[in-house]
Backbone as JSON, one array per atom type, in Angstrom:
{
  "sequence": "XXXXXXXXXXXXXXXXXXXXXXXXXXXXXXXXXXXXXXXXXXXXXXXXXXXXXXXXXXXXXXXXXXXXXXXXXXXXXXXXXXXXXXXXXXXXXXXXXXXXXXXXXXXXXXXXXXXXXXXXXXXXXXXXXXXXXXXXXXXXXXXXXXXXXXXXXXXXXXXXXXXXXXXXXXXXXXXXXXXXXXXXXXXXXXXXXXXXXXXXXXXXXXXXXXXXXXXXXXXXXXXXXXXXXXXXXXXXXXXXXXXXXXXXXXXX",
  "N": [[16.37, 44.7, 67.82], [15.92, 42.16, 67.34], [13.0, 39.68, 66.97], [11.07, 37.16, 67.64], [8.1, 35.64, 67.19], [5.99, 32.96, 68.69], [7.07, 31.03, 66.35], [7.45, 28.41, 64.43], [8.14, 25.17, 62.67], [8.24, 22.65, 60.74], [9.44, 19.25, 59.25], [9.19, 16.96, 56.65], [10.0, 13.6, 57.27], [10.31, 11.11, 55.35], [7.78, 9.16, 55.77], [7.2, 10.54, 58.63], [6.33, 13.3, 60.54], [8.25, 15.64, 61.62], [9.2, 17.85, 64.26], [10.94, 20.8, 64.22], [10.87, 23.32, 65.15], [8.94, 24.39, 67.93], [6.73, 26.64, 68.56], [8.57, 29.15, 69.16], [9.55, 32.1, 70.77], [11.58, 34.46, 70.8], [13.74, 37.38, 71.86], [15.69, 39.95, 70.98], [17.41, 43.04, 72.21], [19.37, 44.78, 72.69], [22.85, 45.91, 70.96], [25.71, 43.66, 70.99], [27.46, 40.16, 71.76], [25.83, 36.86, 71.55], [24.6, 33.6, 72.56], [23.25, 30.8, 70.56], [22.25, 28.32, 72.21], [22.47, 24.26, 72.55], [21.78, 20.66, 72.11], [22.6, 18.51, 68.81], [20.08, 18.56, 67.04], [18.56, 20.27, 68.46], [17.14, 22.16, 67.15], [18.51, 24.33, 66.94], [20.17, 25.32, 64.33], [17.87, 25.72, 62.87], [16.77, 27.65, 63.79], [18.31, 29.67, 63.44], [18.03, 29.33, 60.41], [15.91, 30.18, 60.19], [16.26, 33.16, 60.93], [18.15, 33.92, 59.43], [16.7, 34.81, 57.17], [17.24, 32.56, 55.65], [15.41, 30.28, 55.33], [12.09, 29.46, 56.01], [9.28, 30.06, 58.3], [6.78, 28.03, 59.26], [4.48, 29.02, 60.79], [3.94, 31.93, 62.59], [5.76, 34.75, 63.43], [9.01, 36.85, 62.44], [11.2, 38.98, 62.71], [13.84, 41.47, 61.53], [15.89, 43.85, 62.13], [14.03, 45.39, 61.88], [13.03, 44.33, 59.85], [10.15, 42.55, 58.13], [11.01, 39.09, 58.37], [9.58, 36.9, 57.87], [7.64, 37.0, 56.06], [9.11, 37.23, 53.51], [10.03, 37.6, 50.02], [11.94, 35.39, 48.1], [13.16, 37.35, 46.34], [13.25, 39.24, 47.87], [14.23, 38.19, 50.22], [17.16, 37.13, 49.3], [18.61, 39.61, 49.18], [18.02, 40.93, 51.22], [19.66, 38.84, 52.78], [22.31, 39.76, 51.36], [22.97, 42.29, 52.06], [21.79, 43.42, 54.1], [22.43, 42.06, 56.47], [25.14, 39.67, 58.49], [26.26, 36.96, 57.44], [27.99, 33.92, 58.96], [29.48, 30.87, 58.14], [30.36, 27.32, 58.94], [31.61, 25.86, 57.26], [33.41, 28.27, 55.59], [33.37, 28.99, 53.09], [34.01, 30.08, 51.02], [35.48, 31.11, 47.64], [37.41, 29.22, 46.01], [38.85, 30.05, 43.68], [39.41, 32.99, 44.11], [40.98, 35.56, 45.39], [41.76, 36.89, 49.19], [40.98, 39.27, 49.16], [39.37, 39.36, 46.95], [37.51, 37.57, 47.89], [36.35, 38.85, 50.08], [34.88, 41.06, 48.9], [33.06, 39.74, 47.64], [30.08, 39.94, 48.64], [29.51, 42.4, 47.19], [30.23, 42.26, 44.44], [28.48, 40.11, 43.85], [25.88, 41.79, 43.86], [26.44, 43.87, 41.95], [27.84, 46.12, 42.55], [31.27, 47.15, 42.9], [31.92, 49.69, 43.88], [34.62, 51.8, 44.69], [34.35, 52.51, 47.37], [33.37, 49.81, 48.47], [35.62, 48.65, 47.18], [37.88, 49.68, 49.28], [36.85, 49.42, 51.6], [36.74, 46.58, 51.79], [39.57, 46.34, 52.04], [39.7, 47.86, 54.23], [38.65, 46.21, 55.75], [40.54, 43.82, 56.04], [42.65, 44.21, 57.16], [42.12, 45.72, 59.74], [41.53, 42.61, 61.11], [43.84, 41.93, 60.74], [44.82, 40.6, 58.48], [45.96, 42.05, 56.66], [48.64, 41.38, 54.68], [48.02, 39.31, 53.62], [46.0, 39.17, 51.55], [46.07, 39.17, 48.87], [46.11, 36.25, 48.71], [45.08, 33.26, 47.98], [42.33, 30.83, 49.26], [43.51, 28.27, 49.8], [45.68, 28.75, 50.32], [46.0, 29.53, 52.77], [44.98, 29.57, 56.3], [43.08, 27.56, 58.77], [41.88, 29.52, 60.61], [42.8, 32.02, 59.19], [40.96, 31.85, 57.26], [38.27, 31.83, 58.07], [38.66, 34.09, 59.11], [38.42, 35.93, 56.82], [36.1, 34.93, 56.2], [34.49, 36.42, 57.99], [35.35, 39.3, 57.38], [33.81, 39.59, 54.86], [31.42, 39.08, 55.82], [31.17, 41.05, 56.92], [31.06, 43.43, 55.24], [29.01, 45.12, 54.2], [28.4, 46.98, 56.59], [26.52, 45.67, 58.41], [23.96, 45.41, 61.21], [23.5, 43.43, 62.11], [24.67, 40.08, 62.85], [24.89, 36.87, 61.95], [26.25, 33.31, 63.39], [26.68, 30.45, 62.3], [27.73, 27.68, 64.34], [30.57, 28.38, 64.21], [33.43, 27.71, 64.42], [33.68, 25.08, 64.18], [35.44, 23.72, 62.16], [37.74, 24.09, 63.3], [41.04, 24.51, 64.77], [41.37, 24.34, 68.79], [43.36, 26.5, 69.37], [42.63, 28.4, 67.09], [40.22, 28.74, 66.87], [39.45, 30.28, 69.66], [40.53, 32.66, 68.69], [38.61, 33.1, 66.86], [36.29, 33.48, 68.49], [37.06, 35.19, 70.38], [37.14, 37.54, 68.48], [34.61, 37.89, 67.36], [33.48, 38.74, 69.46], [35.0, 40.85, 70.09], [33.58, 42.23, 67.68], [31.42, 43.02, 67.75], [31.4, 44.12, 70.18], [32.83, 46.42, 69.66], [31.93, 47.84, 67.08], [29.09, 47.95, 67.55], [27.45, 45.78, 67.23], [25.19, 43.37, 66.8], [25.69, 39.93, 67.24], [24.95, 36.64, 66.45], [25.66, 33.81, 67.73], [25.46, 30.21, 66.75], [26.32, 27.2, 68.86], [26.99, 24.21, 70.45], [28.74, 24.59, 72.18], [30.05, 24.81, 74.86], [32.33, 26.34, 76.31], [32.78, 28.01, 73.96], [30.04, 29.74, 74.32], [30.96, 30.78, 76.78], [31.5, 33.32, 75.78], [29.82, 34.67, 75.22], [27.19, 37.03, 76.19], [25.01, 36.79, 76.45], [23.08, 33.28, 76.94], [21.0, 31.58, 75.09], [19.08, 28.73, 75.65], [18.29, 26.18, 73.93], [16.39, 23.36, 73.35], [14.54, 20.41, 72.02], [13.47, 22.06, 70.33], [12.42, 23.81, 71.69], [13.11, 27.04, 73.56], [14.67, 26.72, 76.48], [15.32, 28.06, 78.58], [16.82, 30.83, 79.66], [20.64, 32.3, 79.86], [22.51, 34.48, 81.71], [25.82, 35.67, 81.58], [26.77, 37.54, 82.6], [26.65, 36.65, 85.43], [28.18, 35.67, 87.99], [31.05, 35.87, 87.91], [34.25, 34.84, 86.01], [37.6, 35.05, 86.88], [38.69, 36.48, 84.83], [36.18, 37.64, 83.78], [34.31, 36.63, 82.45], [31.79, 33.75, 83.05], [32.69, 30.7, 83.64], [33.28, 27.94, 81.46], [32.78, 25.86, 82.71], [30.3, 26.27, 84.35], [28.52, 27.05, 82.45], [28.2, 24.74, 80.92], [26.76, 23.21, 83.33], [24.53, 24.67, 84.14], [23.13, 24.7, 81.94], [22.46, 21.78, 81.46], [21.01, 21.74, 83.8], [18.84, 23.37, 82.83], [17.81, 22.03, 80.48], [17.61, 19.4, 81.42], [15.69, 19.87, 83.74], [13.03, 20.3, 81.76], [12.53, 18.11, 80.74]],
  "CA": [[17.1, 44.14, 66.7], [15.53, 40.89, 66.41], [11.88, 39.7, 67.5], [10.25, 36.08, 66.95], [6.44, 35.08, 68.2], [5.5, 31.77, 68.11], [7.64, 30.43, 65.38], [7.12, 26.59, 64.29], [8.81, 24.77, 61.46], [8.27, 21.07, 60.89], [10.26, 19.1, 58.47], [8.77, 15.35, 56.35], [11.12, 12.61, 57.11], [9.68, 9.7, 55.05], [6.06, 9.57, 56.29], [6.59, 11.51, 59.71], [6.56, 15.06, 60.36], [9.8, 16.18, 63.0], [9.0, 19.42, 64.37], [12.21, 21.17, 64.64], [10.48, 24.43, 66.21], [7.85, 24.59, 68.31], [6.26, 28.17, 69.47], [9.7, 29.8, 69.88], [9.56, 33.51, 71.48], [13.08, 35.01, 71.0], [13.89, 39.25, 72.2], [17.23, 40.65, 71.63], [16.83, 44.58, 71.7], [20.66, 45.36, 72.08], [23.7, 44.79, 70.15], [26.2, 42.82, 71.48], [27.36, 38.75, 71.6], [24.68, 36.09, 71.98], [24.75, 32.47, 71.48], [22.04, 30.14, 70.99], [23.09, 26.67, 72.5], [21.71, 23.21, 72.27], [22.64, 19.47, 71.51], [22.77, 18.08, 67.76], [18.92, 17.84, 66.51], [17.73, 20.75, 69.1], [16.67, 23.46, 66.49], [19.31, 25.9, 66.63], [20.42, 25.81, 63.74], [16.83, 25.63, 61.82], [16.05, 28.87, 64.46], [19.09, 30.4, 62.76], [17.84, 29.55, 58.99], [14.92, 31.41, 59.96], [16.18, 34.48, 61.37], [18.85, 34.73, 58.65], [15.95, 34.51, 56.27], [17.4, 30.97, 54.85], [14.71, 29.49, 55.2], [10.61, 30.16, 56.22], [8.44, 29.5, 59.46], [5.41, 27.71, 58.99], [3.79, 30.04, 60.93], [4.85, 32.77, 63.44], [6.61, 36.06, 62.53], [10.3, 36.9, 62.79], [11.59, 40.04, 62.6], [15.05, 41.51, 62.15], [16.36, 45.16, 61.84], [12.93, 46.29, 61.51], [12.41, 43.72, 58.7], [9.46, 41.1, 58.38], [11.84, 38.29, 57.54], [9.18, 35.27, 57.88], [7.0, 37.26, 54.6], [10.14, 37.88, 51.86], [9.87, 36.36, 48.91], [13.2, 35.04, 47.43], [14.51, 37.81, 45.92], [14.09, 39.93, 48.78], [15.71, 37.2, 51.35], [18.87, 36.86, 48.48], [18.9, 40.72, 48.99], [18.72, 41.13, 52.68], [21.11, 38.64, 53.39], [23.61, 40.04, 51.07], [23.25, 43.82, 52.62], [21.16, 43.85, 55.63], [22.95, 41.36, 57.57], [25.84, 39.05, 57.73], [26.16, 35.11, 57.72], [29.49, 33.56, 58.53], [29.13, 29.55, 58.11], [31.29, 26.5, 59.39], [32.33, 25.69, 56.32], [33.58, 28.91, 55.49], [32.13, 28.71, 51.7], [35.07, 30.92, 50.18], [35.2, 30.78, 46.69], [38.94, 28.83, 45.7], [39.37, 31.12, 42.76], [39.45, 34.23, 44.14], [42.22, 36.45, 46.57], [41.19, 36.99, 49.93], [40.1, 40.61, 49.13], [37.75, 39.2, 46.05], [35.84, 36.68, 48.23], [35.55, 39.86, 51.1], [34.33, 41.71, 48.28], [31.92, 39.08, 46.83], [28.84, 40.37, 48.54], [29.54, 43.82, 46.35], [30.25, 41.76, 43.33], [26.87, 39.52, 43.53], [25.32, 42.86, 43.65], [26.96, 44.52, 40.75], [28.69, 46.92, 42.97], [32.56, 46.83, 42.98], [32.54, 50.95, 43.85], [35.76, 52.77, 45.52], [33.98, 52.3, 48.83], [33.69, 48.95, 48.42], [37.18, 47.91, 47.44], [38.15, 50.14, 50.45], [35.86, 48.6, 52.9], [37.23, 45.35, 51.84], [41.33, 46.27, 52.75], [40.11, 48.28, 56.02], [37.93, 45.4, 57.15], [41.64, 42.57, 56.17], [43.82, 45.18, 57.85], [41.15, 45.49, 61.2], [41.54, 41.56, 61.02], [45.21, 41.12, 60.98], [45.22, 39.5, 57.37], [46.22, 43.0, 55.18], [49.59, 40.71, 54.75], [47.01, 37.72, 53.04], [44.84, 40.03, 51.11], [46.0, 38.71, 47.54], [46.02, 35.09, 48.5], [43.83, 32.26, 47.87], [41.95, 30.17, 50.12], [44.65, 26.87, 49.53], [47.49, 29.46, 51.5], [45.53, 30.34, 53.91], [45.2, 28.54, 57.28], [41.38, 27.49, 58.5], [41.58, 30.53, 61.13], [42.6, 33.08, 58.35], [39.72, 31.54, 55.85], [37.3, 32.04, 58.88], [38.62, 35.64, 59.44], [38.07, 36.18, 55.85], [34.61, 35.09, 55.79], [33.79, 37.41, 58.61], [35.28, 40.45, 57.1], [32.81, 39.64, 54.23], [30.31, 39.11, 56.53], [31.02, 42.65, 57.09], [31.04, 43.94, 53.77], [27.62, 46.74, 54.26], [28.48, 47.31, 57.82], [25.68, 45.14, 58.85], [23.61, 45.5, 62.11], [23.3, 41.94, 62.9], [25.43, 39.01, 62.32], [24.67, 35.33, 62.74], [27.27, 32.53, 63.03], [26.42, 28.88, 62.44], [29.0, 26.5, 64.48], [32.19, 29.12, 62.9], [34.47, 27.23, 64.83], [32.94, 23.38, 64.34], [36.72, 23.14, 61.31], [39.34, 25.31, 63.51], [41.59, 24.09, 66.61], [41.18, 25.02, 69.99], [43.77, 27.91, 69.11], [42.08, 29.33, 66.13], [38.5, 28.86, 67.74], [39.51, 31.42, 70.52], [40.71, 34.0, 68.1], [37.7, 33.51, 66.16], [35.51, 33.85, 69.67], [37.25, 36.65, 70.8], [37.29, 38.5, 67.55], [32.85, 38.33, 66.99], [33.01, 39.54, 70.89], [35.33, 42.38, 69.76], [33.34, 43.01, 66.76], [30.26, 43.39, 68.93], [31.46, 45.61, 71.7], [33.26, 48.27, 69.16], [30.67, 48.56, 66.31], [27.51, 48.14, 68.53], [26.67, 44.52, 66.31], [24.62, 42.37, 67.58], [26.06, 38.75, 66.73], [24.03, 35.89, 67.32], [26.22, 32.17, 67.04], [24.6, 29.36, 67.22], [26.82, 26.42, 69.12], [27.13, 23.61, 71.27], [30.25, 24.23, 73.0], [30.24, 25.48, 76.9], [33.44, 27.54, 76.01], [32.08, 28.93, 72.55], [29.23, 30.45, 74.41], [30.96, 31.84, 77.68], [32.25, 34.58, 75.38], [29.21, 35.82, 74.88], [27.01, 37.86, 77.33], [23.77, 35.85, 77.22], [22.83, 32.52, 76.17], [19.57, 30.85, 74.81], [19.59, 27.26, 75.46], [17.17, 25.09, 73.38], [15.81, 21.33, 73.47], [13.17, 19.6, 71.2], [12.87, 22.59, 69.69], [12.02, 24.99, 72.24], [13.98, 28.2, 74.11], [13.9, 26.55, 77.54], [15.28, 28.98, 79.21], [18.34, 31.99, 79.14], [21.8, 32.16, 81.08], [23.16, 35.52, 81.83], [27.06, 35.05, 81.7], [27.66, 38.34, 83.63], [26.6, 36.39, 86.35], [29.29, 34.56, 88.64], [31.92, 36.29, 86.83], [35.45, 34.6, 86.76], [38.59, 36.28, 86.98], [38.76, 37.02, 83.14], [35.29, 38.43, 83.57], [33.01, 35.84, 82.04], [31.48, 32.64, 83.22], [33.09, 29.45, 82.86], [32.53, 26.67, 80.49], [32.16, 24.58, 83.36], [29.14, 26.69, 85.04], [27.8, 27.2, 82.19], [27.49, 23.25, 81.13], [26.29, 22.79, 84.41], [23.32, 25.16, 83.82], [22.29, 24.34, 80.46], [21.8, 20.32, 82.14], [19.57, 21.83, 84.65], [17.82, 24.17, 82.46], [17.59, 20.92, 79.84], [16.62, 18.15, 82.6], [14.13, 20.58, 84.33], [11.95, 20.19, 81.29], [12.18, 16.61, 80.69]],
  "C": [[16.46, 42.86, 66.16], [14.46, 40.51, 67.48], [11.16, 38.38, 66.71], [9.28, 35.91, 67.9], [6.58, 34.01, 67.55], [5.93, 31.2, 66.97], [7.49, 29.11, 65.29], [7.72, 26.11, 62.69], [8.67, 22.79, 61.86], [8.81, 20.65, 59.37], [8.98, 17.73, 58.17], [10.01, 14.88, 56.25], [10.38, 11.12, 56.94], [8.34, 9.9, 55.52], [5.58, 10.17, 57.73], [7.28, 12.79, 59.11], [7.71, 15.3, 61.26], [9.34, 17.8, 62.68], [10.36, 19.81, 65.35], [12.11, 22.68, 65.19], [9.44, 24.64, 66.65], [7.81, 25.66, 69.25], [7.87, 28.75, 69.57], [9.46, 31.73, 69.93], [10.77, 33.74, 71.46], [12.97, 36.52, 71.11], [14.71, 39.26, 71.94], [16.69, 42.02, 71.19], [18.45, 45.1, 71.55], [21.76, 44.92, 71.48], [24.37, 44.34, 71.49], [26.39, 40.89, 71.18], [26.43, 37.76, 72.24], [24.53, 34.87, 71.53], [23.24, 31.87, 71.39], [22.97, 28.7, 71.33], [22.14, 25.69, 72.58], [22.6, 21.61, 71.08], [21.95, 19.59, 69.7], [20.88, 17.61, 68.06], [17.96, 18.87, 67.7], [16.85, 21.88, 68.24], [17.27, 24.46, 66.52], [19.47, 26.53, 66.16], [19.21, 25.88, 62.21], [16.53, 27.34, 62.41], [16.87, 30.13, 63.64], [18.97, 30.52, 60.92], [17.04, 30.73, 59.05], [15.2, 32.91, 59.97], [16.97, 35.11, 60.53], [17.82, 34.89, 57.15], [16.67, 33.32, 54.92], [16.39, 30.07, 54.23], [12.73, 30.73, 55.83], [9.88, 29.29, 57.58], [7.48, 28.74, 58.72], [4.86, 28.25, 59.21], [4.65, 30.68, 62.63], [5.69, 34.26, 62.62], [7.79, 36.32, 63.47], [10.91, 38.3, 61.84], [12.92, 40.8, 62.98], [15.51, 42.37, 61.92], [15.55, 45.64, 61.38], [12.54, 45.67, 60.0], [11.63, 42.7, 59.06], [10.0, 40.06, 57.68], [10.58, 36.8, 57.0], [8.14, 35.71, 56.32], [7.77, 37.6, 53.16], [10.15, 36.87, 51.28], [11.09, 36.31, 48.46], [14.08, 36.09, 47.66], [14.9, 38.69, 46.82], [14.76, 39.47, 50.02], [17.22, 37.36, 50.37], [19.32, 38.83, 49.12], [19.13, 41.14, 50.34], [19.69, 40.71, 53.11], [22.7, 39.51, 52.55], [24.0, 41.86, 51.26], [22.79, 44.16, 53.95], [21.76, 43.66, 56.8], [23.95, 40.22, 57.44], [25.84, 37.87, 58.05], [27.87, 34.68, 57.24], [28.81, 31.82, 58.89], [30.46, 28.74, 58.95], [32.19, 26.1, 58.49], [32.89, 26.78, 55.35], [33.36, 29.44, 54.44], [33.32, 30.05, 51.05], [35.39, 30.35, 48.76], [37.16, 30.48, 46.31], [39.68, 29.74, 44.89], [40.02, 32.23, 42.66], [40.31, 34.64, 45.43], [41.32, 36.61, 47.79], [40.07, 37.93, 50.31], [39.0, 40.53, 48.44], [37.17, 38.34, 46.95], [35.58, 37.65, 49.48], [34.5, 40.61, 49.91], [33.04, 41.35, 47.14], [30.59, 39.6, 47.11], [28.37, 42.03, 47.34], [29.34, 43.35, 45.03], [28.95, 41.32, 42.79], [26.24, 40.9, 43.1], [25.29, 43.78, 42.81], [27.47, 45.99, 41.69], [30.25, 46.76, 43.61], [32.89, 48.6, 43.33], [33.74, 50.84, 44.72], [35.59, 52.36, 47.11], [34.13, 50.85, 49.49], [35.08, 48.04, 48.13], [38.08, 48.55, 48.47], [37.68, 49.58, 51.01], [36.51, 47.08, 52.88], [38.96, 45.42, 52.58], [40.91, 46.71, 53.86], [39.48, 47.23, 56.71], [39.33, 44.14, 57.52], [42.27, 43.48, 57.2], [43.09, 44.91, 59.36], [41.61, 43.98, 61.64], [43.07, 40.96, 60.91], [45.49, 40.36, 59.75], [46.1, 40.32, 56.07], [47.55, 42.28, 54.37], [49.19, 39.68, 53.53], [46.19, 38.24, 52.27], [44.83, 39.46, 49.52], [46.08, 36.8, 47.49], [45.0, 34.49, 48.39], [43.77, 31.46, 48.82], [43.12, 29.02, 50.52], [46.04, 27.51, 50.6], [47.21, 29.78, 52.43], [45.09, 29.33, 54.82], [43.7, 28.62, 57.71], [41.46, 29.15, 59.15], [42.03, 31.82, 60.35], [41.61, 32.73, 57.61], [38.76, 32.25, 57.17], [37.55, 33.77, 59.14], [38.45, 36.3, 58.45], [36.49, 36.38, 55.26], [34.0, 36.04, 57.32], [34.22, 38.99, 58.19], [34.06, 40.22, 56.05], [31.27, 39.23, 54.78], [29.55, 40.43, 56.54], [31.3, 43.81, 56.99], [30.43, 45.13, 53.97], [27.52, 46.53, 55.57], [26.78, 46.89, 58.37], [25.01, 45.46, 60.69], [23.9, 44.33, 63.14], [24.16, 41.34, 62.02], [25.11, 37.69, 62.39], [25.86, 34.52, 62.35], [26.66, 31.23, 63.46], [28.02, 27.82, 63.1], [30.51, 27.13, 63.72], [32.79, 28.66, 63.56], [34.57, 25.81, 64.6], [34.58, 22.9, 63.4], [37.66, 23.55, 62.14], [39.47, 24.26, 64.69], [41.01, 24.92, 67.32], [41.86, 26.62, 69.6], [43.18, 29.35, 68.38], [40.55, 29.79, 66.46], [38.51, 30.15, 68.91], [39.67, 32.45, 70.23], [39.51, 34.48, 67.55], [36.17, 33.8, 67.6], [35.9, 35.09, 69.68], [37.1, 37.69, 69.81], [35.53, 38.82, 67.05], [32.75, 39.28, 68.67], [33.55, 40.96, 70.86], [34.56, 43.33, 68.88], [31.76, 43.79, 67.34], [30.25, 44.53, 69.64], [32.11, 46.57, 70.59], [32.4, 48.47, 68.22], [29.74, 47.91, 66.56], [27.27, 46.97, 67.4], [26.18, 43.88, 66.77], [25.23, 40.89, 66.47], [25.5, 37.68, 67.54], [24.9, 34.39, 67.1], [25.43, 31.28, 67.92], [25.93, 28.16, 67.92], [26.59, 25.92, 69.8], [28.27, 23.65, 72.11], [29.8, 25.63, 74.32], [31.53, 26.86, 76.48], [33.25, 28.7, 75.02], [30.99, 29.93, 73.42], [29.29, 31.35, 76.06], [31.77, 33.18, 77.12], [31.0, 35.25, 75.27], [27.99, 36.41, 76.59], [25.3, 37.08, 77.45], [23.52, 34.88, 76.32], [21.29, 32.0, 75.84], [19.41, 29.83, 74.95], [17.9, 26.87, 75.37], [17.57, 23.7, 73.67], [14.95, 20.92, 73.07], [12.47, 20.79, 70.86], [12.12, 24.19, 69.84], [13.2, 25.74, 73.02], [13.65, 27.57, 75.62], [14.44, 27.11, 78.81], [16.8, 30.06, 78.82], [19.16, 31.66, 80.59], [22.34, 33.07, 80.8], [24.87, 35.29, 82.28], [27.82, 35.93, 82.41], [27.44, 37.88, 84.94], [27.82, 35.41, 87.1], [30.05, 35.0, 87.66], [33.41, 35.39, 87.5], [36.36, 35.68, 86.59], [39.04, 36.71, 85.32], [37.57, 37.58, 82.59], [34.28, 37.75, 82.74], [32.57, 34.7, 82.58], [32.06, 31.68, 82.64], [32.48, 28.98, 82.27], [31.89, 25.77, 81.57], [30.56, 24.96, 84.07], [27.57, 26.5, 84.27], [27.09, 25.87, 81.06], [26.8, 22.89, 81.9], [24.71, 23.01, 84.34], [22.75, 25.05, 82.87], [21.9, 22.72, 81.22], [20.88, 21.01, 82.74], [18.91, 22.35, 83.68], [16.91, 22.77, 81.28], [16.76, 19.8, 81.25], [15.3, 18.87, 83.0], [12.79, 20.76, 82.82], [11.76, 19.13, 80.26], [11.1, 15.69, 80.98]]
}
């Protein structure tokens, strides 16, 4: 599903360079939930421009549903992301204007397709989601953890392969943050998706089944979360803070 060599991205800040990826090697081959983790300023979420084709390597190739994402020019990044694959944000980027069903149904719209299928696909993905109730409201009535369940049905608009999530919990409570965990881990295990979120939170990332943990830029090592299972069947937050420090210190 998704395949980076040697990836590198450096940014100008004033007259230095900040290299916010150096060499990164990433595999995932099956679907399923997957975070990437790492403090504020590790490259997570530059690793995540790349792979949603946001942005461009410097050099390195990145590859994602059998696409070369690090060679598309514009229009075919605007075009992958809005069919290939889906991007749910922190700031949930819902357009005020529009009912819950038009901003699921915006990726169809951009596209000039509003067919039958599509305004279906939009009520069975609110309904799946617990919102069919909220389907004609606007963002302003809607609470953060329905906006956030909104922008993941339009995530997954063209039944996407892959998903990425930047920090989707960084606005919600504790409460709404768990629904919105548990609900990418559901969407994962029943239609085979691979979902990749990027976060810093110990709890955010024992939902998913393996983590990546970066630091200055690099992958410095993985944490399998079926390991040491607790009694709810995943790894704690606390284990798996514990192990991101070592895996972080050990290459200090």
């Amino acid at each position: 599903m998704i395949n980076c060599h040697d990836v590198n991205k450096s940014f100008k800040v004033g007259d230095r360079s900040v290299h916010a990826l150096r060499g990164i090697d990433l595999s995932i081959v099956d679907p399923g939930f997957y975070a990437i983790m790492g403090r504020s300023g590790s490259g997570k979420s530059t690793l995540l421009h790349m792979l949603s084709a946001m942005d461009r390597p410097d050099s390195g190739t990145v590859e994602v549903s059998g696409h070369s994402v690090h060679s598309m020019s514009e229009s075919e990044a605007t075009m992958f992301r809005r069919k290939e694959i889906g991007v749910i944000f922190q700031a949930f980027n819902l357009i005020p204007t529009m009912t819950a069903a038009e901003n699921v149904q915006l990726p169809g719209l951009l596209a000039g397709d509003l067919s039958k299928n599509i305004l279906n696909r939009s009520h069975e993905l609110l309904e799946m989601l617990g919102l069919e109730d909220r389907s004609t409201h606007r963002p302003e009535a809607l609470s953060g953890g329905e906006q956030q369940r909104v922008a993941i049905a339009r995530a997954l608009l063209y039944k996407p392969k892959v998903v990425f999530a930047d920090e989707p919990t960084g606005n919600l409570d504790t409460s709404a943050s768990k629904m919105v965990w548990s609900l990418l881990k559901e969407v994962a295990a029943e239609q085979s998706v691979t979902v990749v979120m990027v976060t810093h939170e110990p709890e955010a990332a024992s939902y998913c089944e393996r983590i990546f943990v970066m630091g200055d830029g690099k992958i410095v090592g993985t944490i399998d979360t079926n390991e040491n299972k607790d009694a709810e069947g995943g790894m704690d937050a606390g284990t798996i803070a514990t192990r991101t420090q070592h895996l972080l210190g050990a290459t200090q």
